[in-house]
TORKOL-4160 file (C-alpha; in steps of 0.2 Angstrom, whole numbers, padded with zeros to 4 digits, m for minus):
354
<pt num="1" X="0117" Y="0133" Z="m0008"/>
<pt num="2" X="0126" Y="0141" Z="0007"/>
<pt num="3" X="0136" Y="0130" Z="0020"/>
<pt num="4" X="0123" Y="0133" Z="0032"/>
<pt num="5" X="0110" Y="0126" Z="0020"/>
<pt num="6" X="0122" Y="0111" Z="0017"/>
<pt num="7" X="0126" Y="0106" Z="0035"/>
<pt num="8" X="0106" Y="0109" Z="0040"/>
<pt num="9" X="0102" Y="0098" Z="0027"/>
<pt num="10" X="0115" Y="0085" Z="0031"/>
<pt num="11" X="0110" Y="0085" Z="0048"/>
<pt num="12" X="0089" Y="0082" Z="0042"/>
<pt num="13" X="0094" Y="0066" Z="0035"/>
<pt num="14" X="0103" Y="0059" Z="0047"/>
<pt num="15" X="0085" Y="0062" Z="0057"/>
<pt num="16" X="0076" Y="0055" Z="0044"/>
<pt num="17" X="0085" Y="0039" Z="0042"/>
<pt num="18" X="0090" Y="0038" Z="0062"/>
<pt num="19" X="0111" Y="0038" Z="0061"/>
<pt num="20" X="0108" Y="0049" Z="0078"/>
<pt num="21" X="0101" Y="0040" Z="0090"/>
<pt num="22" X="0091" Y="0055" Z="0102"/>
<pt num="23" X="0106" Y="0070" Z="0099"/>
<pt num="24" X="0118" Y="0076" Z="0089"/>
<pt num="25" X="0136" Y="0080" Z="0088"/>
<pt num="26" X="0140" Y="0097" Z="0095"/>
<pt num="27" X="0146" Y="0111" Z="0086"/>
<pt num="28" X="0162" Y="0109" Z="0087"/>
<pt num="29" X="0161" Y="0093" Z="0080"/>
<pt num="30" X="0150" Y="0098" Z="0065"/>
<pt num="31" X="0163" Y="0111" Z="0061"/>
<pt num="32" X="0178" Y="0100" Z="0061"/>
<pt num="33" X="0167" Y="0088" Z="0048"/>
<pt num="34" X="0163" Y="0099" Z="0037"/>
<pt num="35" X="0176" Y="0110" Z="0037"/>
<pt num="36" X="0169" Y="0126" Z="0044"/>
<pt num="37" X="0169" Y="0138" Z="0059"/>
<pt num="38" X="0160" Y="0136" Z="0074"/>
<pt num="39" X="0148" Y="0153" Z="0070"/>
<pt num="40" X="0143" Y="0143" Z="0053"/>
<pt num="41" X="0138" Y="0127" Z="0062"/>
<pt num="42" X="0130" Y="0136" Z="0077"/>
<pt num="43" X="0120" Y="0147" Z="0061"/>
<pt num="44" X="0115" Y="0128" Z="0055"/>
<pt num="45" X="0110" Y="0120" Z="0072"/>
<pt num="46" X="0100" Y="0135" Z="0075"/>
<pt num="47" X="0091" Y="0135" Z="0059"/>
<pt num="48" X="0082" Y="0118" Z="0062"/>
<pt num="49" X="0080" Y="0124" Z="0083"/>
<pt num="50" X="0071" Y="0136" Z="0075"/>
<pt num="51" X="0060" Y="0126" Z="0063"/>
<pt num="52" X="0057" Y="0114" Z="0079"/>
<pt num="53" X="0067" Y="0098" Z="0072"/>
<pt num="54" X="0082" Y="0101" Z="0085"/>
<pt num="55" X="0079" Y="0104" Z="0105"/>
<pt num="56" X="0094" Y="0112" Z="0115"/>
<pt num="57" X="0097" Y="0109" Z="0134"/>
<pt num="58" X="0106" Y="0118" Z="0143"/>
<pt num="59" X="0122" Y="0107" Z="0150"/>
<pt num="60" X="0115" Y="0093" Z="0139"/>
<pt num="61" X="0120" Y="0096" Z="0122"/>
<pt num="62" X="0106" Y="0098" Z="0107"/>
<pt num="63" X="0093" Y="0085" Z="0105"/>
<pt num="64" X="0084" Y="0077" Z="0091"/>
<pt num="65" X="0064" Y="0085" Z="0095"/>
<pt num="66" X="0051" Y="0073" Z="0095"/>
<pt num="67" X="0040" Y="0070" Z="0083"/>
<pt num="68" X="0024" Y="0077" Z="0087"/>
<pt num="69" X="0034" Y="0094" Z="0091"/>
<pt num="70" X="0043" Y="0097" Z="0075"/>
<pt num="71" X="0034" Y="0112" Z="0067"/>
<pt num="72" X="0038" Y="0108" Z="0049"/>
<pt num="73" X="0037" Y="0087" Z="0049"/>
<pt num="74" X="0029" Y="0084" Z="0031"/>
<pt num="75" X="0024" Y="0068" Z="0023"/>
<pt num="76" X="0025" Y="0062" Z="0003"/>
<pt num="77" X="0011" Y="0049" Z="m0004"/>
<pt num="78" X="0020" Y="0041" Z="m0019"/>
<pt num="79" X="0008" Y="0032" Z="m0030"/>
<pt num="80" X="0016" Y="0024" Z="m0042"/>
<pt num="81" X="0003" Y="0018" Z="m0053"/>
<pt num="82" X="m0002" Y="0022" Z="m0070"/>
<pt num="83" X="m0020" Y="0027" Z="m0067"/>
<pt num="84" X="m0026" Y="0045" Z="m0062"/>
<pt num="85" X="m0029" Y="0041" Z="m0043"/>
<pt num="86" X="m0044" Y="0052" Z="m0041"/>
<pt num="87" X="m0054" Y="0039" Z="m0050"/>
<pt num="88" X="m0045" Y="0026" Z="m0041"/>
<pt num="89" X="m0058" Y="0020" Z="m0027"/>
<pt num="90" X="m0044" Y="0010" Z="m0019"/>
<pt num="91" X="m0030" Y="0027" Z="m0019"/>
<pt num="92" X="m0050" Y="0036" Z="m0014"/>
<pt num="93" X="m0051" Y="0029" Z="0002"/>
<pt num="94" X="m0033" Y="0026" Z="0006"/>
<pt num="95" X="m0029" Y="0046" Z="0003"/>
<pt num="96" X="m0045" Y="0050" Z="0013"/>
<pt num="97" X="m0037" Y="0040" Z="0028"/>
<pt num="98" X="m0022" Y="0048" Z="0025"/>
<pt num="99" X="m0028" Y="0067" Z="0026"/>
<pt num="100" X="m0038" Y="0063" Z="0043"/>
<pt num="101" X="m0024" Y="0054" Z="0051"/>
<pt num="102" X="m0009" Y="0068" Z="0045"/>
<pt num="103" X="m0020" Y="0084" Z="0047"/>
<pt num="104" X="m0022" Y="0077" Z="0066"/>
<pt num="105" X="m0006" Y="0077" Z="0069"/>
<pt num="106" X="m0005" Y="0095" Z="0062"/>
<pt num="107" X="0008" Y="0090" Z="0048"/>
<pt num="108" X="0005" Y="0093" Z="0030"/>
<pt num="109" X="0007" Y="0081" Z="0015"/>
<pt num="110" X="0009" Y="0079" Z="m0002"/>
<pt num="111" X="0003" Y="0068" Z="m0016"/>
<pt num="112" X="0014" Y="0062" Z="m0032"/>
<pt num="113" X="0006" Y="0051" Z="m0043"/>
<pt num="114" X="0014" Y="0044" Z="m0059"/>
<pt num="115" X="0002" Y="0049" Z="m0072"/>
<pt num="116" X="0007" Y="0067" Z="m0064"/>
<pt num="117" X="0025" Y="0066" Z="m0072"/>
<pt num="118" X="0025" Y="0051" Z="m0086"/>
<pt num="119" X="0027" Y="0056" Z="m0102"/>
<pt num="120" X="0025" Y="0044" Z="m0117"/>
<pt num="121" X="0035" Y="0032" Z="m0125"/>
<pt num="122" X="0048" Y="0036" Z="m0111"/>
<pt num="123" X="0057" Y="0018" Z="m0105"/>
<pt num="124" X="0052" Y="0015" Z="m0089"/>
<pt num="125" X="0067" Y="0015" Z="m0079"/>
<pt num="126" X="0066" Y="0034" Z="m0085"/>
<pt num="127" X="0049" Y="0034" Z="m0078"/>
<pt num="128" X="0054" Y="0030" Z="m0063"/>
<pt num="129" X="0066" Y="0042" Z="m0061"/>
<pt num="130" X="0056" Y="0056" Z="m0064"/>
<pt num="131" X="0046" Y="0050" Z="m0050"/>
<pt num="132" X="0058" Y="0048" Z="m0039"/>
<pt num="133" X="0065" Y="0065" Z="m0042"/>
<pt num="134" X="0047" Y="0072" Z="m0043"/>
<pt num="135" X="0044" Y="0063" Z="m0023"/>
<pt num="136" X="0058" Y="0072" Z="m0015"/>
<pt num="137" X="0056" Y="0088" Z="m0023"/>
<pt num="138" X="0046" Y="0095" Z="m0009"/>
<pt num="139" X="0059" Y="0087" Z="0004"/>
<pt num="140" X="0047" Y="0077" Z="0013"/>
<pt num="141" X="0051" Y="0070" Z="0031"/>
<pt num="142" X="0045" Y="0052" Z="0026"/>
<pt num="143" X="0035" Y="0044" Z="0013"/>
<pt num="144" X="0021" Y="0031" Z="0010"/>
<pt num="145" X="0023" Y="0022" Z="m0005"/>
<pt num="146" X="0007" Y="0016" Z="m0014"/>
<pt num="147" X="0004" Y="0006" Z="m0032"/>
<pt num="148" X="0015" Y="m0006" Z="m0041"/>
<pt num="149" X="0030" Y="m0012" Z="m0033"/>
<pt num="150" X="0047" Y="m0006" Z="m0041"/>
<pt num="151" X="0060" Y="m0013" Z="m0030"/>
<pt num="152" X="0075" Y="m0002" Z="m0037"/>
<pt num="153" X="0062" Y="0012" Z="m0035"/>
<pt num="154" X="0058" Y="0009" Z="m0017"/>
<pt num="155" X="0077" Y="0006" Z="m0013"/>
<pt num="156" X="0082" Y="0022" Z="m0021"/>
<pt num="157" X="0067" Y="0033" Z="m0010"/>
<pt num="158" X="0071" Y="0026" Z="0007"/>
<pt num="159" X="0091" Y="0027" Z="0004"/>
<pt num="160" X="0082" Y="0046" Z="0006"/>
<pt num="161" X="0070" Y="0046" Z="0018"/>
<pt num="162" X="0063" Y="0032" Z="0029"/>
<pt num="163" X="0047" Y="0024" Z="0018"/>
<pt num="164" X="0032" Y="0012" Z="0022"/>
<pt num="165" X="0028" Y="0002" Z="0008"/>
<pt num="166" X="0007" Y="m0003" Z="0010"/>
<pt num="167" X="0008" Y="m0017" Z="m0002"/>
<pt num="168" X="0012" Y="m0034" Z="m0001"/>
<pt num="169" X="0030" Y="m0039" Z="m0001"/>
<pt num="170" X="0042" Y="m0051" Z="0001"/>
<pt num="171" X="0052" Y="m0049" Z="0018"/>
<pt num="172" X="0068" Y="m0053" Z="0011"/>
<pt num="173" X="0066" Y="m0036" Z="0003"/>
<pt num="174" X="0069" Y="m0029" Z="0018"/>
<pt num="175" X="0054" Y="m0015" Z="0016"/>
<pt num="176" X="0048" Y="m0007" Z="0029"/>
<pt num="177" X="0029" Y="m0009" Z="0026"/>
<pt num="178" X="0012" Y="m0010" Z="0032"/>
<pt num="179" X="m0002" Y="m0022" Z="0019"/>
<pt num="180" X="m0018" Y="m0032" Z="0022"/>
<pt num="181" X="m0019" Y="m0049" Z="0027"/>
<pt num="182" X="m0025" Y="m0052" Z="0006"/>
<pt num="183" X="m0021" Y="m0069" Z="0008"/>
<pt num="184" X="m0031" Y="m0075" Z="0023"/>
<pt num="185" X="m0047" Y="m0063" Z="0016"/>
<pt num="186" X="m0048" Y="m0076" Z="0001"/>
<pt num="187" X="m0047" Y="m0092" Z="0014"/>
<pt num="188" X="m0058" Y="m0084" Z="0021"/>
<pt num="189" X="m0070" Y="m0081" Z="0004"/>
<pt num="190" X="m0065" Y="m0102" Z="0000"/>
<pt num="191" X="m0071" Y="m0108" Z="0018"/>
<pt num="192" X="m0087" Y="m0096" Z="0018"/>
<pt num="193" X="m0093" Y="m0103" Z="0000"/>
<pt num="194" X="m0087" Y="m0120" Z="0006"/>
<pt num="195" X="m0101" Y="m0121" Z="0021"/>
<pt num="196" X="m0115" Y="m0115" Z="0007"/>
<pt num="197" X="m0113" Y="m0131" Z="0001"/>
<pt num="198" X="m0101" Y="m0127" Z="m0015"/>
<pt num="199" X="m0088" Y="m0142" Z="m0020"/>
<pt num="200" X="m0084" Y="m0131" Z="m0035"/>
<pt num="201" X="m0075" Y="m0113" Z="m0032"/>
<pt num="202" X="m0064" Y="m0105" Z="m0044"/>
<pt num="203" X="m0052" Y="m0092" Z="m0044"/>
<pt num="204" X="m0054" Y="m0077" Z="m0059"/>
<pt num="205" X="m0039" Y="m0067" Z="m0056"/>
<pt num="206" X="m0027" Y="m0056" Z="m0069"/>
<pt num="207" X="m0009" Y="m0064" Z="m0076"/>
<pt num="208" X="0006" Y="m0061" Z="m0064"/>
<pt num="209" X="0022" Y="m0049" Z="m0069"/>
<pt num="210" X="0035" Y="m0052" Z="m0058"/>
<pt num="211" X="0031" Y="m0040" Z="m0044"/>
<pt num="212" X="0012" Y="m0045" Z="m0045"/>
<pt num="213" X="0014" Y="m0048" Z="m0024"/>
<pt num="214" X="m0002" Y="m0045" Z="m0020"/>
<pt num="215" X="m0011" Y="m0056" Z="m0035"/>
<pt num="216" X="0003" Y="m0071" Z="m0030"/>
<pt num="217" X="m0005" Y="m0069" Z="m0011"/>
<pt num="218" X="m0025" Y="m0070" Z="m0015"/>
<pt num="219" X="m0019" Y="m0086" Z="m0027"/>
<pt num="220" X="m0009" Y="m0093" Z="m0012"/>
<pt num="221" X="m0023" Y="m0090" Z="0001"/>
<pt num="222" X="m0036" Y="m0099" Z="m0013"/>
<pt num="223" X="m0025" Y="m0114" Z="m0017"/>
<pt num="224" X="m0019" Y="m0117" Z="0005"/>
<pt num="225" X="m0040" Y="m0116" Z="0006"/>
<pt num="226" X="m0047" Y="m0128" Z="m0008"/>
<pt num="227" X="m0032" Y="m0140" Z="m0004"/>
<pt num="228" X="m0036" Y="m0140" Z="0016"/>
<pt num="229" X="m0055" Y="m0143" Z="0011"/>
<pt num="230" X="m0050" Y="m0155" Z="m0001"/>
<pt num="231" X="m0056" Y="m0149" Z="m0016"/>
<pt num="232" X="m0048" Y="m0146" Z="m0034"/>
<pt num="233" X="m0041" Y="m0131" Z="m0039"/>
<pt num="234" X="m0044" Y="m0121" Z="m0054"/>
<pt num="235" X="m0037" Y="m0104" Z="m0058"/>
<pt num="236" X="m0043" Y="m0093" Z="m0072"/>
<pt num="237" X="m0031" Y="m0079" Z="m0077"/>
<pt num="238" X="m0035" Y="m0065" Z="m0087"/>
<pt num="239" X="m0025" Y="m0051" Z="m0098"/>
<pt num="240" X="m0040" Y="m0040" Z="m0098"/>
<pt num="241" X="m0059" Y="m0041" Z="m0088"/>
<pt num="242" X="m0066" Y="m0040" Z="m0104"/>
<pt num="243" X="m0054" Y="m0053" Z="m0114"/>
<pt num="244" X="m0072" Y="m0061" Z="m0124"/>
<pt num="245" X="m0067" Y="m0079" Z="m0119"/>
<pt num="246" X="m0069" Y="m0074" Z="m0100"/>
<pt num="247" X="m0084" Y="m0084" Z="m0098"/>
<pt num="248" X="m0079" Y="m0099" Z="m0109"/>
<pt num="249" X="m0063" Y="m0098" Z="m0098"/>
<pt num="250" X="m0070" Y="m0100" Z="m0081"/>
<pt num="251" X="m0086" Y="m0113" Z="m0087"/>
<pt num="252" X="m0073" Y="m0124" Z="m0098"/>
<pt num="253" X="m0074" Y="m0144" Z="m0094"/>
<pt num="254" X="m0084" Y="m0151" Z="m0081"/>
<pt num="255" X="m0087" Y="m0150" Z="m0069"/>
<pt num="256" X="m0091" Y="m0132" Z="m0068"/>
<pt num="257" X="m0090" Y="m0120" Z="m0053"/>
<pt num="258" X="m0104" Y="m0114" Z="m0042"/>
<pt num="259" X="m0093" Y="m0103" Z="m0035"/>
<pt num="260" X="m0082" Y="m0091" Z="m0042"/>
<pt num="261" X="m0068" Y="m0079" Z="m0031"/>
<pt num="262" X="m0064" Y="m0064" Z="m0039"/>
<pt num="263" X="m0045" Y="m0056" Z="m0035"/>
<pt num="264" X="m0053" Y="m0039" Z="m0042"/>
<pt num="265" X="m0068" Y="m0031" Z="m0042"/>
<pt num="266" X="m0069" Y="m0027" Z="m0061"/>
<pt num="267" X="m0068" Y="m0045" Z="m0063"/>
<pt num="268" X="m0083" Y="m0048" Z="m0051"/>
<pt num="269" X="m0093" Y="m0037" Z="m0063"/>
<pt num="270" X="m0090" Y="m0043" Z="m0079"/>
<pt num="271" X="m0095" Y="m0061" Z="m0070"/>
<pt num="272" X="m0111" Y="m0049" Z="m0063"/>
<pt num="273" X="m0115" Y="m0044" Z="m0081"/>
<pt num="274" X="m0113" Y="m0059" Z="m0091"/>
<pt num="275" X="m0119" Y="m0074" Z="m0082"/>
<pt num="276" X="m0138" Y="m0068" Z="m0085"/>
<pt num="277" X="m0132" Y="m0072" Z="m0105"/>
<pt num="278" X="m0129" Y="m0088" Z="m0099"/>
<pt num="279" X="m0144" Y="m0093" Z="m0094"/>
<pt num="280" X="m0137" Y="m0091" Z="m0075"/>
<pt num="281" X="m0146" Y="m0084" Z="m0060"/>
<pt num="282" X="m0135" Y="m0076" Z="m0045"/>
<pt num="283" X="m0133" Y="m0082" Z="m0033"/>
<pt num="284" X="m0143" Y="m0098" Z="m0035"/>
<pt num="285" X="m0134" Y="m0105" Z="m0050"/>
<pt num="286" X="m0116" Y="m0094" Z="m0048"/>
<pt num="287" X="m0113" Y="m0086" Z="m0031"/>
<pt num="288" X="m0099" Y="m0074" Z="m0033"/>
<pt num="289" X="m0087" Y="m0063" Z="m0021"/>
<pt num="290" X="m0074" Y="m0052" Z="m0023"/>
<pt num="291" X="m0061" Y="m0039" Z="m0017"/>
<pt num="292" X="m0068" Y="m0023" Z="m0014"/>
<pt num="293" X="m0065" Y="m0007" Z="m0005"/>
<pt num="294" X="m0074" Y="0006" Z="m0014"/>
<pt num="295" X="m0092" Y="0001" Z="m0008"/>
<pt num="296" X="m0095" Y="m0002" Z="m0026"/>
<pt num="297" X="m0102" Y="m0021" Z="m0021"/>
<pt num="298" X="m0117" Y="m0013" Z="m0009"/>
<pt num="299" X="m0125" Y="m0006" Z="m0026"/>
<pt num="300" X="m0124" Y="m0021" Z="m0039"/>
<pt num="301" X="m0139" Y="m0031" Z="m0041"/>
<pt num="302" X="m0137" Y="m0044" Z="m0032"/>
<pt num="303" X="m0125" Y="m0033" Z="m0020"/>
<pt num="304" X="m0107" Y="m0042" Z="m0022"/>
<pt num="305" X="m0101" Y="m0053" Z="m0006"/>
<pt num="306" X="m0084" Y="m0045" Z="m0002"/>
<pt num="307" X="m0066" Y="m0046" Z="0006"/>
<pt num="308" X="m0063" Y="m0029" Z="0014"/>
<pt num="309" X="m0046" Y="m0020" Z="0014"/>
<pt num="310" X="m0052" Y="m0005" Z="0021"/>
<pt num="311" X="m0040" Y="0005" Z="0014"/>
<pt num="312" X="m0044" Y="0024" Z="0026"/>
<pt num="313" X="m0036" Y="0011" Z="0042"/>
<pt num="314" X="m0024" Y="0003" Z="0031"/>
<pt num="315" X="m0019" Y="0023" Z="0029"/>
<pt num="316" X="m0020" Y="0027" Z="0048"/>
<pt num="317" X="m0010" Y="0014" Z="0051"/>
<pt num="318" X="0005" Y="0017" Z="0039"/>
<pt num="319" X="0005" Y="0035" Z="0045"/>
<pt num="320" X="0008" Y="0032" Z="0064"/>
<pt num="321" X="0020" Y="0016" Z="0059"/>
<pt num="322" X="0032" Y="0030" Z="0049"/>
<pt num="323" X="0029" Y="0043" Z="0064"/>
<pt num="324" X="0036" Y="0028" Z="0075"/>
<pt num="325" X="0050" Y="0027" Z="0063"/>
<pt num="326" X="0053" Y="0046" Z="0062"/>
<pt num="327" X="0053" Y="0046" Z="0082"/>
<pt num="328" X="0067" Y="0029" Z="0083"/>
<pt num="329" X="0053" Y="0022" Z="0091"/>
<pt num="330" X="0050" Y="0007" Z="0078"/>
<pt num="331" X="0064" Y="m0006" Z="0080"/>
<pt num="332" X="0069" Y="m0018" Z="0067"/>
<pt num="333" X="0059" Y="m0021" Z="0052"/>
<pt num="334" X="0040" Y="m0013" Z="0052"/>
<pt num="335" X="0032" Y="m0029" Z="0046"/>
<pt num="336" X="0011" Y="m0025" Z="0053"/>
<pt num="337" X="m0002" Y="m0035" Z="0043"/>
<pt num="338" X="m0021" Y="m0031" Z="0046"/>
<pt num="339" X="m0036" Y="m0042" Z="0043"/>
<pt num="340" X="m0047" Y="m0040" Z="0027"/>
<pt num="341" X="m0065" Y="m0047" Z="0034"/>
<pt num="342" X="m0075" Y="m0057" Z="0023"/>
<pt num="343" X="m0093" Y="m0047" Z="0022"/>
<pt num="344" X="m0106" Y="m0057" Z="0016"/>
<pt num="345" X="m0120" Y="m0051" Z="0004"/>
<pt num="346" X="m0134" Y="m0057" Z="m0008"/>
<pt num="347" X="m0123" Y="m0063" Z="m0020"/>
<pt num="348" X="m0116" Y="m0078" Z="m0010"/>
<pt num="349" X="m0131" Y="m0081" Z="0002"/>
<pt num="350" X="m0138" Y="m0099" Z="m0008"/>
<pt num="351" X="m0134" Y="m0116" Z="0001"/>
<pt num="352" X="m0130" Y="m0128" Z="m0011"/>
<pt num="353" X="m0141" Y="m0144" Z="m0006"/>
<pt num="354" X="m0129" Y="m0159" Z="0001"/>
């Protein structure tokens, strides 16, 4: 790489993660730091005046170029899960969100996903890296993280480049990071069945690993509801939807629910498909919601009650919130939260009687 290359490059990151604040040392002064002559840094300057990251005015000095004028601005969308995310209806929406919102602003983007670069029986810590190498590749301007939370990971990325996290996470990890409001959706989902009448609600949801954020929210939001409404908890959580003693699971001891909440949809479905075996009719002897943003509850039978993430404004919303961040226009931590509306359908619409 030639010293031009060297300083230009230099000179992007400190863009990307804001050490200038709206210009950049002259040229002189980026000769002295890195050890070259005047005609070299000049050559570099240049170079990204060129490509529209740097603006020079006259008497002024040579001025970091907003963002909705640099030429070459790119995006990377890490999804760091191990499925393949075209048959992801959650990734589905999110990435159709994400093209509308970037090819308005006539940038491009590009996708890595982790089934793209995993190779078996590789320890995950090697994984990761392979990722993280795989992300910056294409030397993105910034990056929108999506999947499972890998703290080290996401430390490692925005040490690079500045990164919105759409998930949920703690704040004392310090992300940057736009997410859905998960945990007032399942309230919500409590409360709604609670005015039909039911005194009985449960919760079917997946065990936790550690970083299992948004899993450890919908169980918070459940447990804050039933204990407001004065009703007794109980948790069902599952290895796999179709672990056989799912039912038995949910229907053990008495009394049993007449409601169940569903952290994922693929849970709500296996509840959908077995509760006829059990002699149960939806929704007058089970009413059932879930969380859905695939549309995938308006063609059960009965069509699934659902909490919406809405995952194309989720995706809008990250992409202006890391443009404000490219630009130094965000200040502190980007913390924004978005609602996730409770949509009722058939599959929740009995009243118990009082």
């Amino acid at each position: 790489m030639s010293k031009v290359d060297i300083i230009a490059k230099a000179i992007l990151k400190r863009i990307r993660t804001n050490a200038y604040a709206d210009k950049i040392p002259g040229e002189r002064a980026l000769a002295e730091e890195f050890d070259v002559d005047f005609k070299t840094a000049n050559r570099a300057v240049s170079a990204l005046v060129e490509q529209g990251s740097l603006v020079r005015r006259r008497g002024l000095g040579t001025f970091i170029a907003p963002v909705g004028q640099r030429r070459e601005l790119s995006i990377g969308l890490c999804f760091f899960k191990m499925t393949d995310p075209g048959r992801d209806p959650v990734f589905t929406r999110f990435f159709a969100g994400m093209n509308r919102a970037i090819r308005a602003q006539g940038m491009r983007f590009d996708v890595t996903a982790l089934a793209d670069v995993a190779a078996p029986g590789l320890p995950a810590a090697e994984q990761a890296q392979r990722f993280r190498n795989q992300v910056l590749a294409s030397d993105p301007d910034g990056l929108i993280y999506l999947g499972n939370i890998d703290p080290g990971l996401i430390d490692q990325l925005r040490a690079e480049r500045p990164t919105i996290v759409v998930d949920q996470t703690p704040e004392q990890l310090g992300f940057d990071s736009v997410t859905r409001d998960v945990r007032g959706g399942t309230a919500d989902a409590v409360r709604h069945l609670h005015s039909r009448g039911h005194r009985h609600i449960a919760l079917a949801t997946y065990h936790q690993d550690a970083h299992a954020y948004d899993l450890a929210e919908k169980e918070l939001g459940y447990t804050s509801a039933v204990n407001t409404l004065g009703l007794t908890a109980r948790i069902v959580r599952l290895v796999h939807p179709n672990e056989p003693a799912f039912m038995q699971a949910i229907f053990a001891g008495e009394p049993r629910p007449t409601a169940v909440v569903c952290s994922e949809s693929t849970l709500a479905m296996q509840l959908i498909n077995l509760a006829p075996n059990l002699g149960l009719s939806l929704p007058r002897d089970l009413a059932i919601t879930s969380f859905d943003d695939s549309d995938l509850g308006l063609h059960t039978r009965p069509t699934l009650s659902s909490i919406v993430a809405f995952g194309d404004e989720l995706a809008t919303r990250a992409v202006q919130r890391l443009l404000d961040r490219l630009d130094g226009k965000a200040v502190g931590r980007i913390a924004d939260v978005l609602p996730c509306p409770f949509i009722e359908r058939a599959s929740s619409t009995w009243d118990i009687p009082s």
